[in-house]
C-alpha positions in Angstrom: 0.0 0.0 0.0 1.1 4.2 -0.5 2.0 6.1 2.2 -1.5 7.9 2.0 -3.7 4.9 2.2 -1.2 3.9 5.5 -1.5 6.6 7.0 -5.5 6.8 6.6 -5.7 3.1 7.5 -3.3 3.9 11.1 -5.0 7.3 11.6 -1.4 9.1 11.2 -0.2 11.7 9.0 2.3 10.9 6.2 4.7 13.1 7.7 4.5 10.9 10.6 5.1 8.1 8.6 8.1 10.1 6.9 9.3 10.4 10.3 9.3 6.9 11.5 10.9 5.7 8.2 13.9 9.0 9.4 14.2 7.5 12.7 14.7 4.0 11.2 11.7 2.5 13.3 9.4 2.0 9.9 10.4 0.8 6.6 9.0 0.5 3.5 9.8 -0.7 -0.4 10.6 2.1 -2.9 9.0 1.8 -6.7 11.3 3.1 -9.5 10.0 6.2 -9.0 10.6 6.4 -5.1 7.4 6.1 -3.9 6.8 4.5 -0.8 5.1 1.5 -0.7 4.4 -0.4 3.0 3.3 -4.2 3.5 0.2 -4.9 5.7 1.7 -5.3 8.8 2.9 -1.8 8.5 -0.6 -0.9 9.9 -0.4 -2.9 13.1 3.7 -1.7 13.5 2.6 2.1 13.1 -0.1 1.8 16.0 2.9 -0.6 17.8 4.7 2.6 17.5 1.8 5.2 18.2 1.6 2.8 21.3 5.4 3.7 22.5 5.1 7.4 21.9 2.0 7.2 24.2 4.3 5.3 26.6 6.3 8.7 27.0 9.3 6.8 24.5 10.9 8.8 22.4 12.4 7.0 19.3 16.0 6.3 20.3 14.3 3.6 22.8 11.7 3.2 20.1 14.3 1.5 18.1 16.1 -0.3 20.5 12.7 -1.8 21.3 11.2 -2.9 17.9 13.9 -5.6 17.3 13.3 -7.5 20.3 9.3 -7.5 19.3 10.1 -8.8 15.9 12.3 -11.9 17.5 9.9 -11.8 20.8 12.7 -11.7 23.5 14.1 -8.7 24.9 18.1 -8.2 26.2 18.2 -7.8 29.8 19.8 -4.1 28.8 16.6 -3.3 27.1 14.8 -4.2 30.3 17.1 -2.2 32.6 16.4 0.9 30.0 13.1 0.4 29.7 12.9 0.6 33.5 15.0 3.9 33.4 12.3 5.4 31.3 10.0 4.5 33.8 12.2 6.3 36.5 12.5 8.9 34.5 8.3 9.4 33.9 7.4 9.0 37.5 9.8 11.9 38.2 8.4 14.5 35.6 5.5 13.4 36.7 6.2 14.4 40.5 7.8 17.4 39.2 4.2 18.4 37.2 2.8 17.6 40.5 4.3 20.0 42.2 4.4 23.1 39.9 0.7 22.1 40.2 0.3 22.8 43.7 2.5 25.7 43.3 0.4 27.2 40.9 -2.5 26.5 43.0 -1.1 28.9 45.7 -0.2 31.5 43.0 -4.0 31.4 42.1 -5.4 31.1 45.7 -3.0 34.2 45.7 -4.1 36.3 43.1 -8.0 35.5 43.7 -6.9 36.4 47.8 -4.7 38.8 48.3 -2.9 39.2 51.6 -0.1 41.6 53.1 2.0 38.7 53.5 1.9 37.3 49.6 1.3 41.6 48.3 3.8 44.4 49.0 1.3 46.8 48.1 -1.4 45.5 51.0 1.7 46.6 53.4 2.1 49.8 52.1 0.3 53.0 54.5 -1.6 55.4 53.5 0.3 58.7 53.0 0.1 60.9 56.3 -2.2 63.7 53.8 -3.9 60.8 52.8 -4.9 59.1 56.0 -8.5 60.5 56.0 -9.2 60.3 52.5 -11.4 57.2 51.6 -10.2 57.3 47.9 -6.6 55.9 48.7 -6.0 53.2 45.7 -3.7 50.3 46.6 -2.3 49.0 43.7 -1.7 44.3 43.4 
C-alpha cells in the first residue's frame, strides 16, 4: 500500500510516517520512481509505535525496542532501559505535580490577596492621605 492509504488506515499523518521511516523505526519498499510502498503489517507496526510514543518513548528507545518485538525476546539491557524510562516518567510526573500545587497557591493568591503574599497591601496610606477614603492600593 502508499503512504496515503497507511496513514489513513493507522490514523497518522504521512509526515509521521516520513518520520518513523527517518528514525529508522518504519520501513518501506521504494517503486522506480521512489514512492513509498508499505506491507500490511505496517498498519499494526505504526499503532505498535503510536503505542510507544504514548508510553512517553521517544524513538532512540523506540528503536532499541522494535527488534526484540520482531524476535519476541528482549536483552536484559533493554529491560534495565526500559525501566529507566520508567524512573525517568514518574519523576516529571512528580515534578508536574508539584508546579501544580505551586500554581494553586499562586492562584489562591491572586483570587486572595494578603499583606503577606502583596507588597502593596503593606504599604500606608500617606500621612495627607490618612483621612481620605479614595486611597487606591495597587496588586
Amino acid at each position: 500500500m502508499r503512504i496515503g492509504e497507511l496513514a489513513d488506515r493507522s490514523k497518522v499523518s504521512t509526515r509521521a510516517l516520513r518520520y518513523y521511516e527517518e528514525q529508522g523505526i518504519l520501513s518501506s519498499e521504494r517503486t522506480p520512481s521512489g514512492q513509498r510502498l508499505y506491507p500490511d503489517s505496517a498498519i499494526d507496526r505504526v499503532r505498535l509505535i503510536q503505542q510507544f510514543y504514548a508510553a512517553g518513548l521517544g524513538s532512540r528507545t523506540i528503536a532499541t525496542i522494535l527488534p526484540c518485538v520482531d524476535v519476541g525476546y528482549a536483552e536484559p539491557e533493554v529491560i534495565e532501559n526500559l525501566r529507566a524510562e520508567r524512573v525517568r516518567i514518574t519523576a516529571s510526573i512528580a515534578e508536574l505535580e508539584e508546579a501544580g500545587r505551586r500554581l494553586d497557591q499562586v492562584i489562591e493568591h491572586a483570587v486572595h490577596p494578603d499583606p503577606e503574599h502583596c507588597p502593596a497591601l503593606r504599604e500606608q496610606p500617606a500621612a495627607g492621605n490618612a483621612g481620605n477614603a479614595e486611597t487606591t492600593v495597587s496588586v
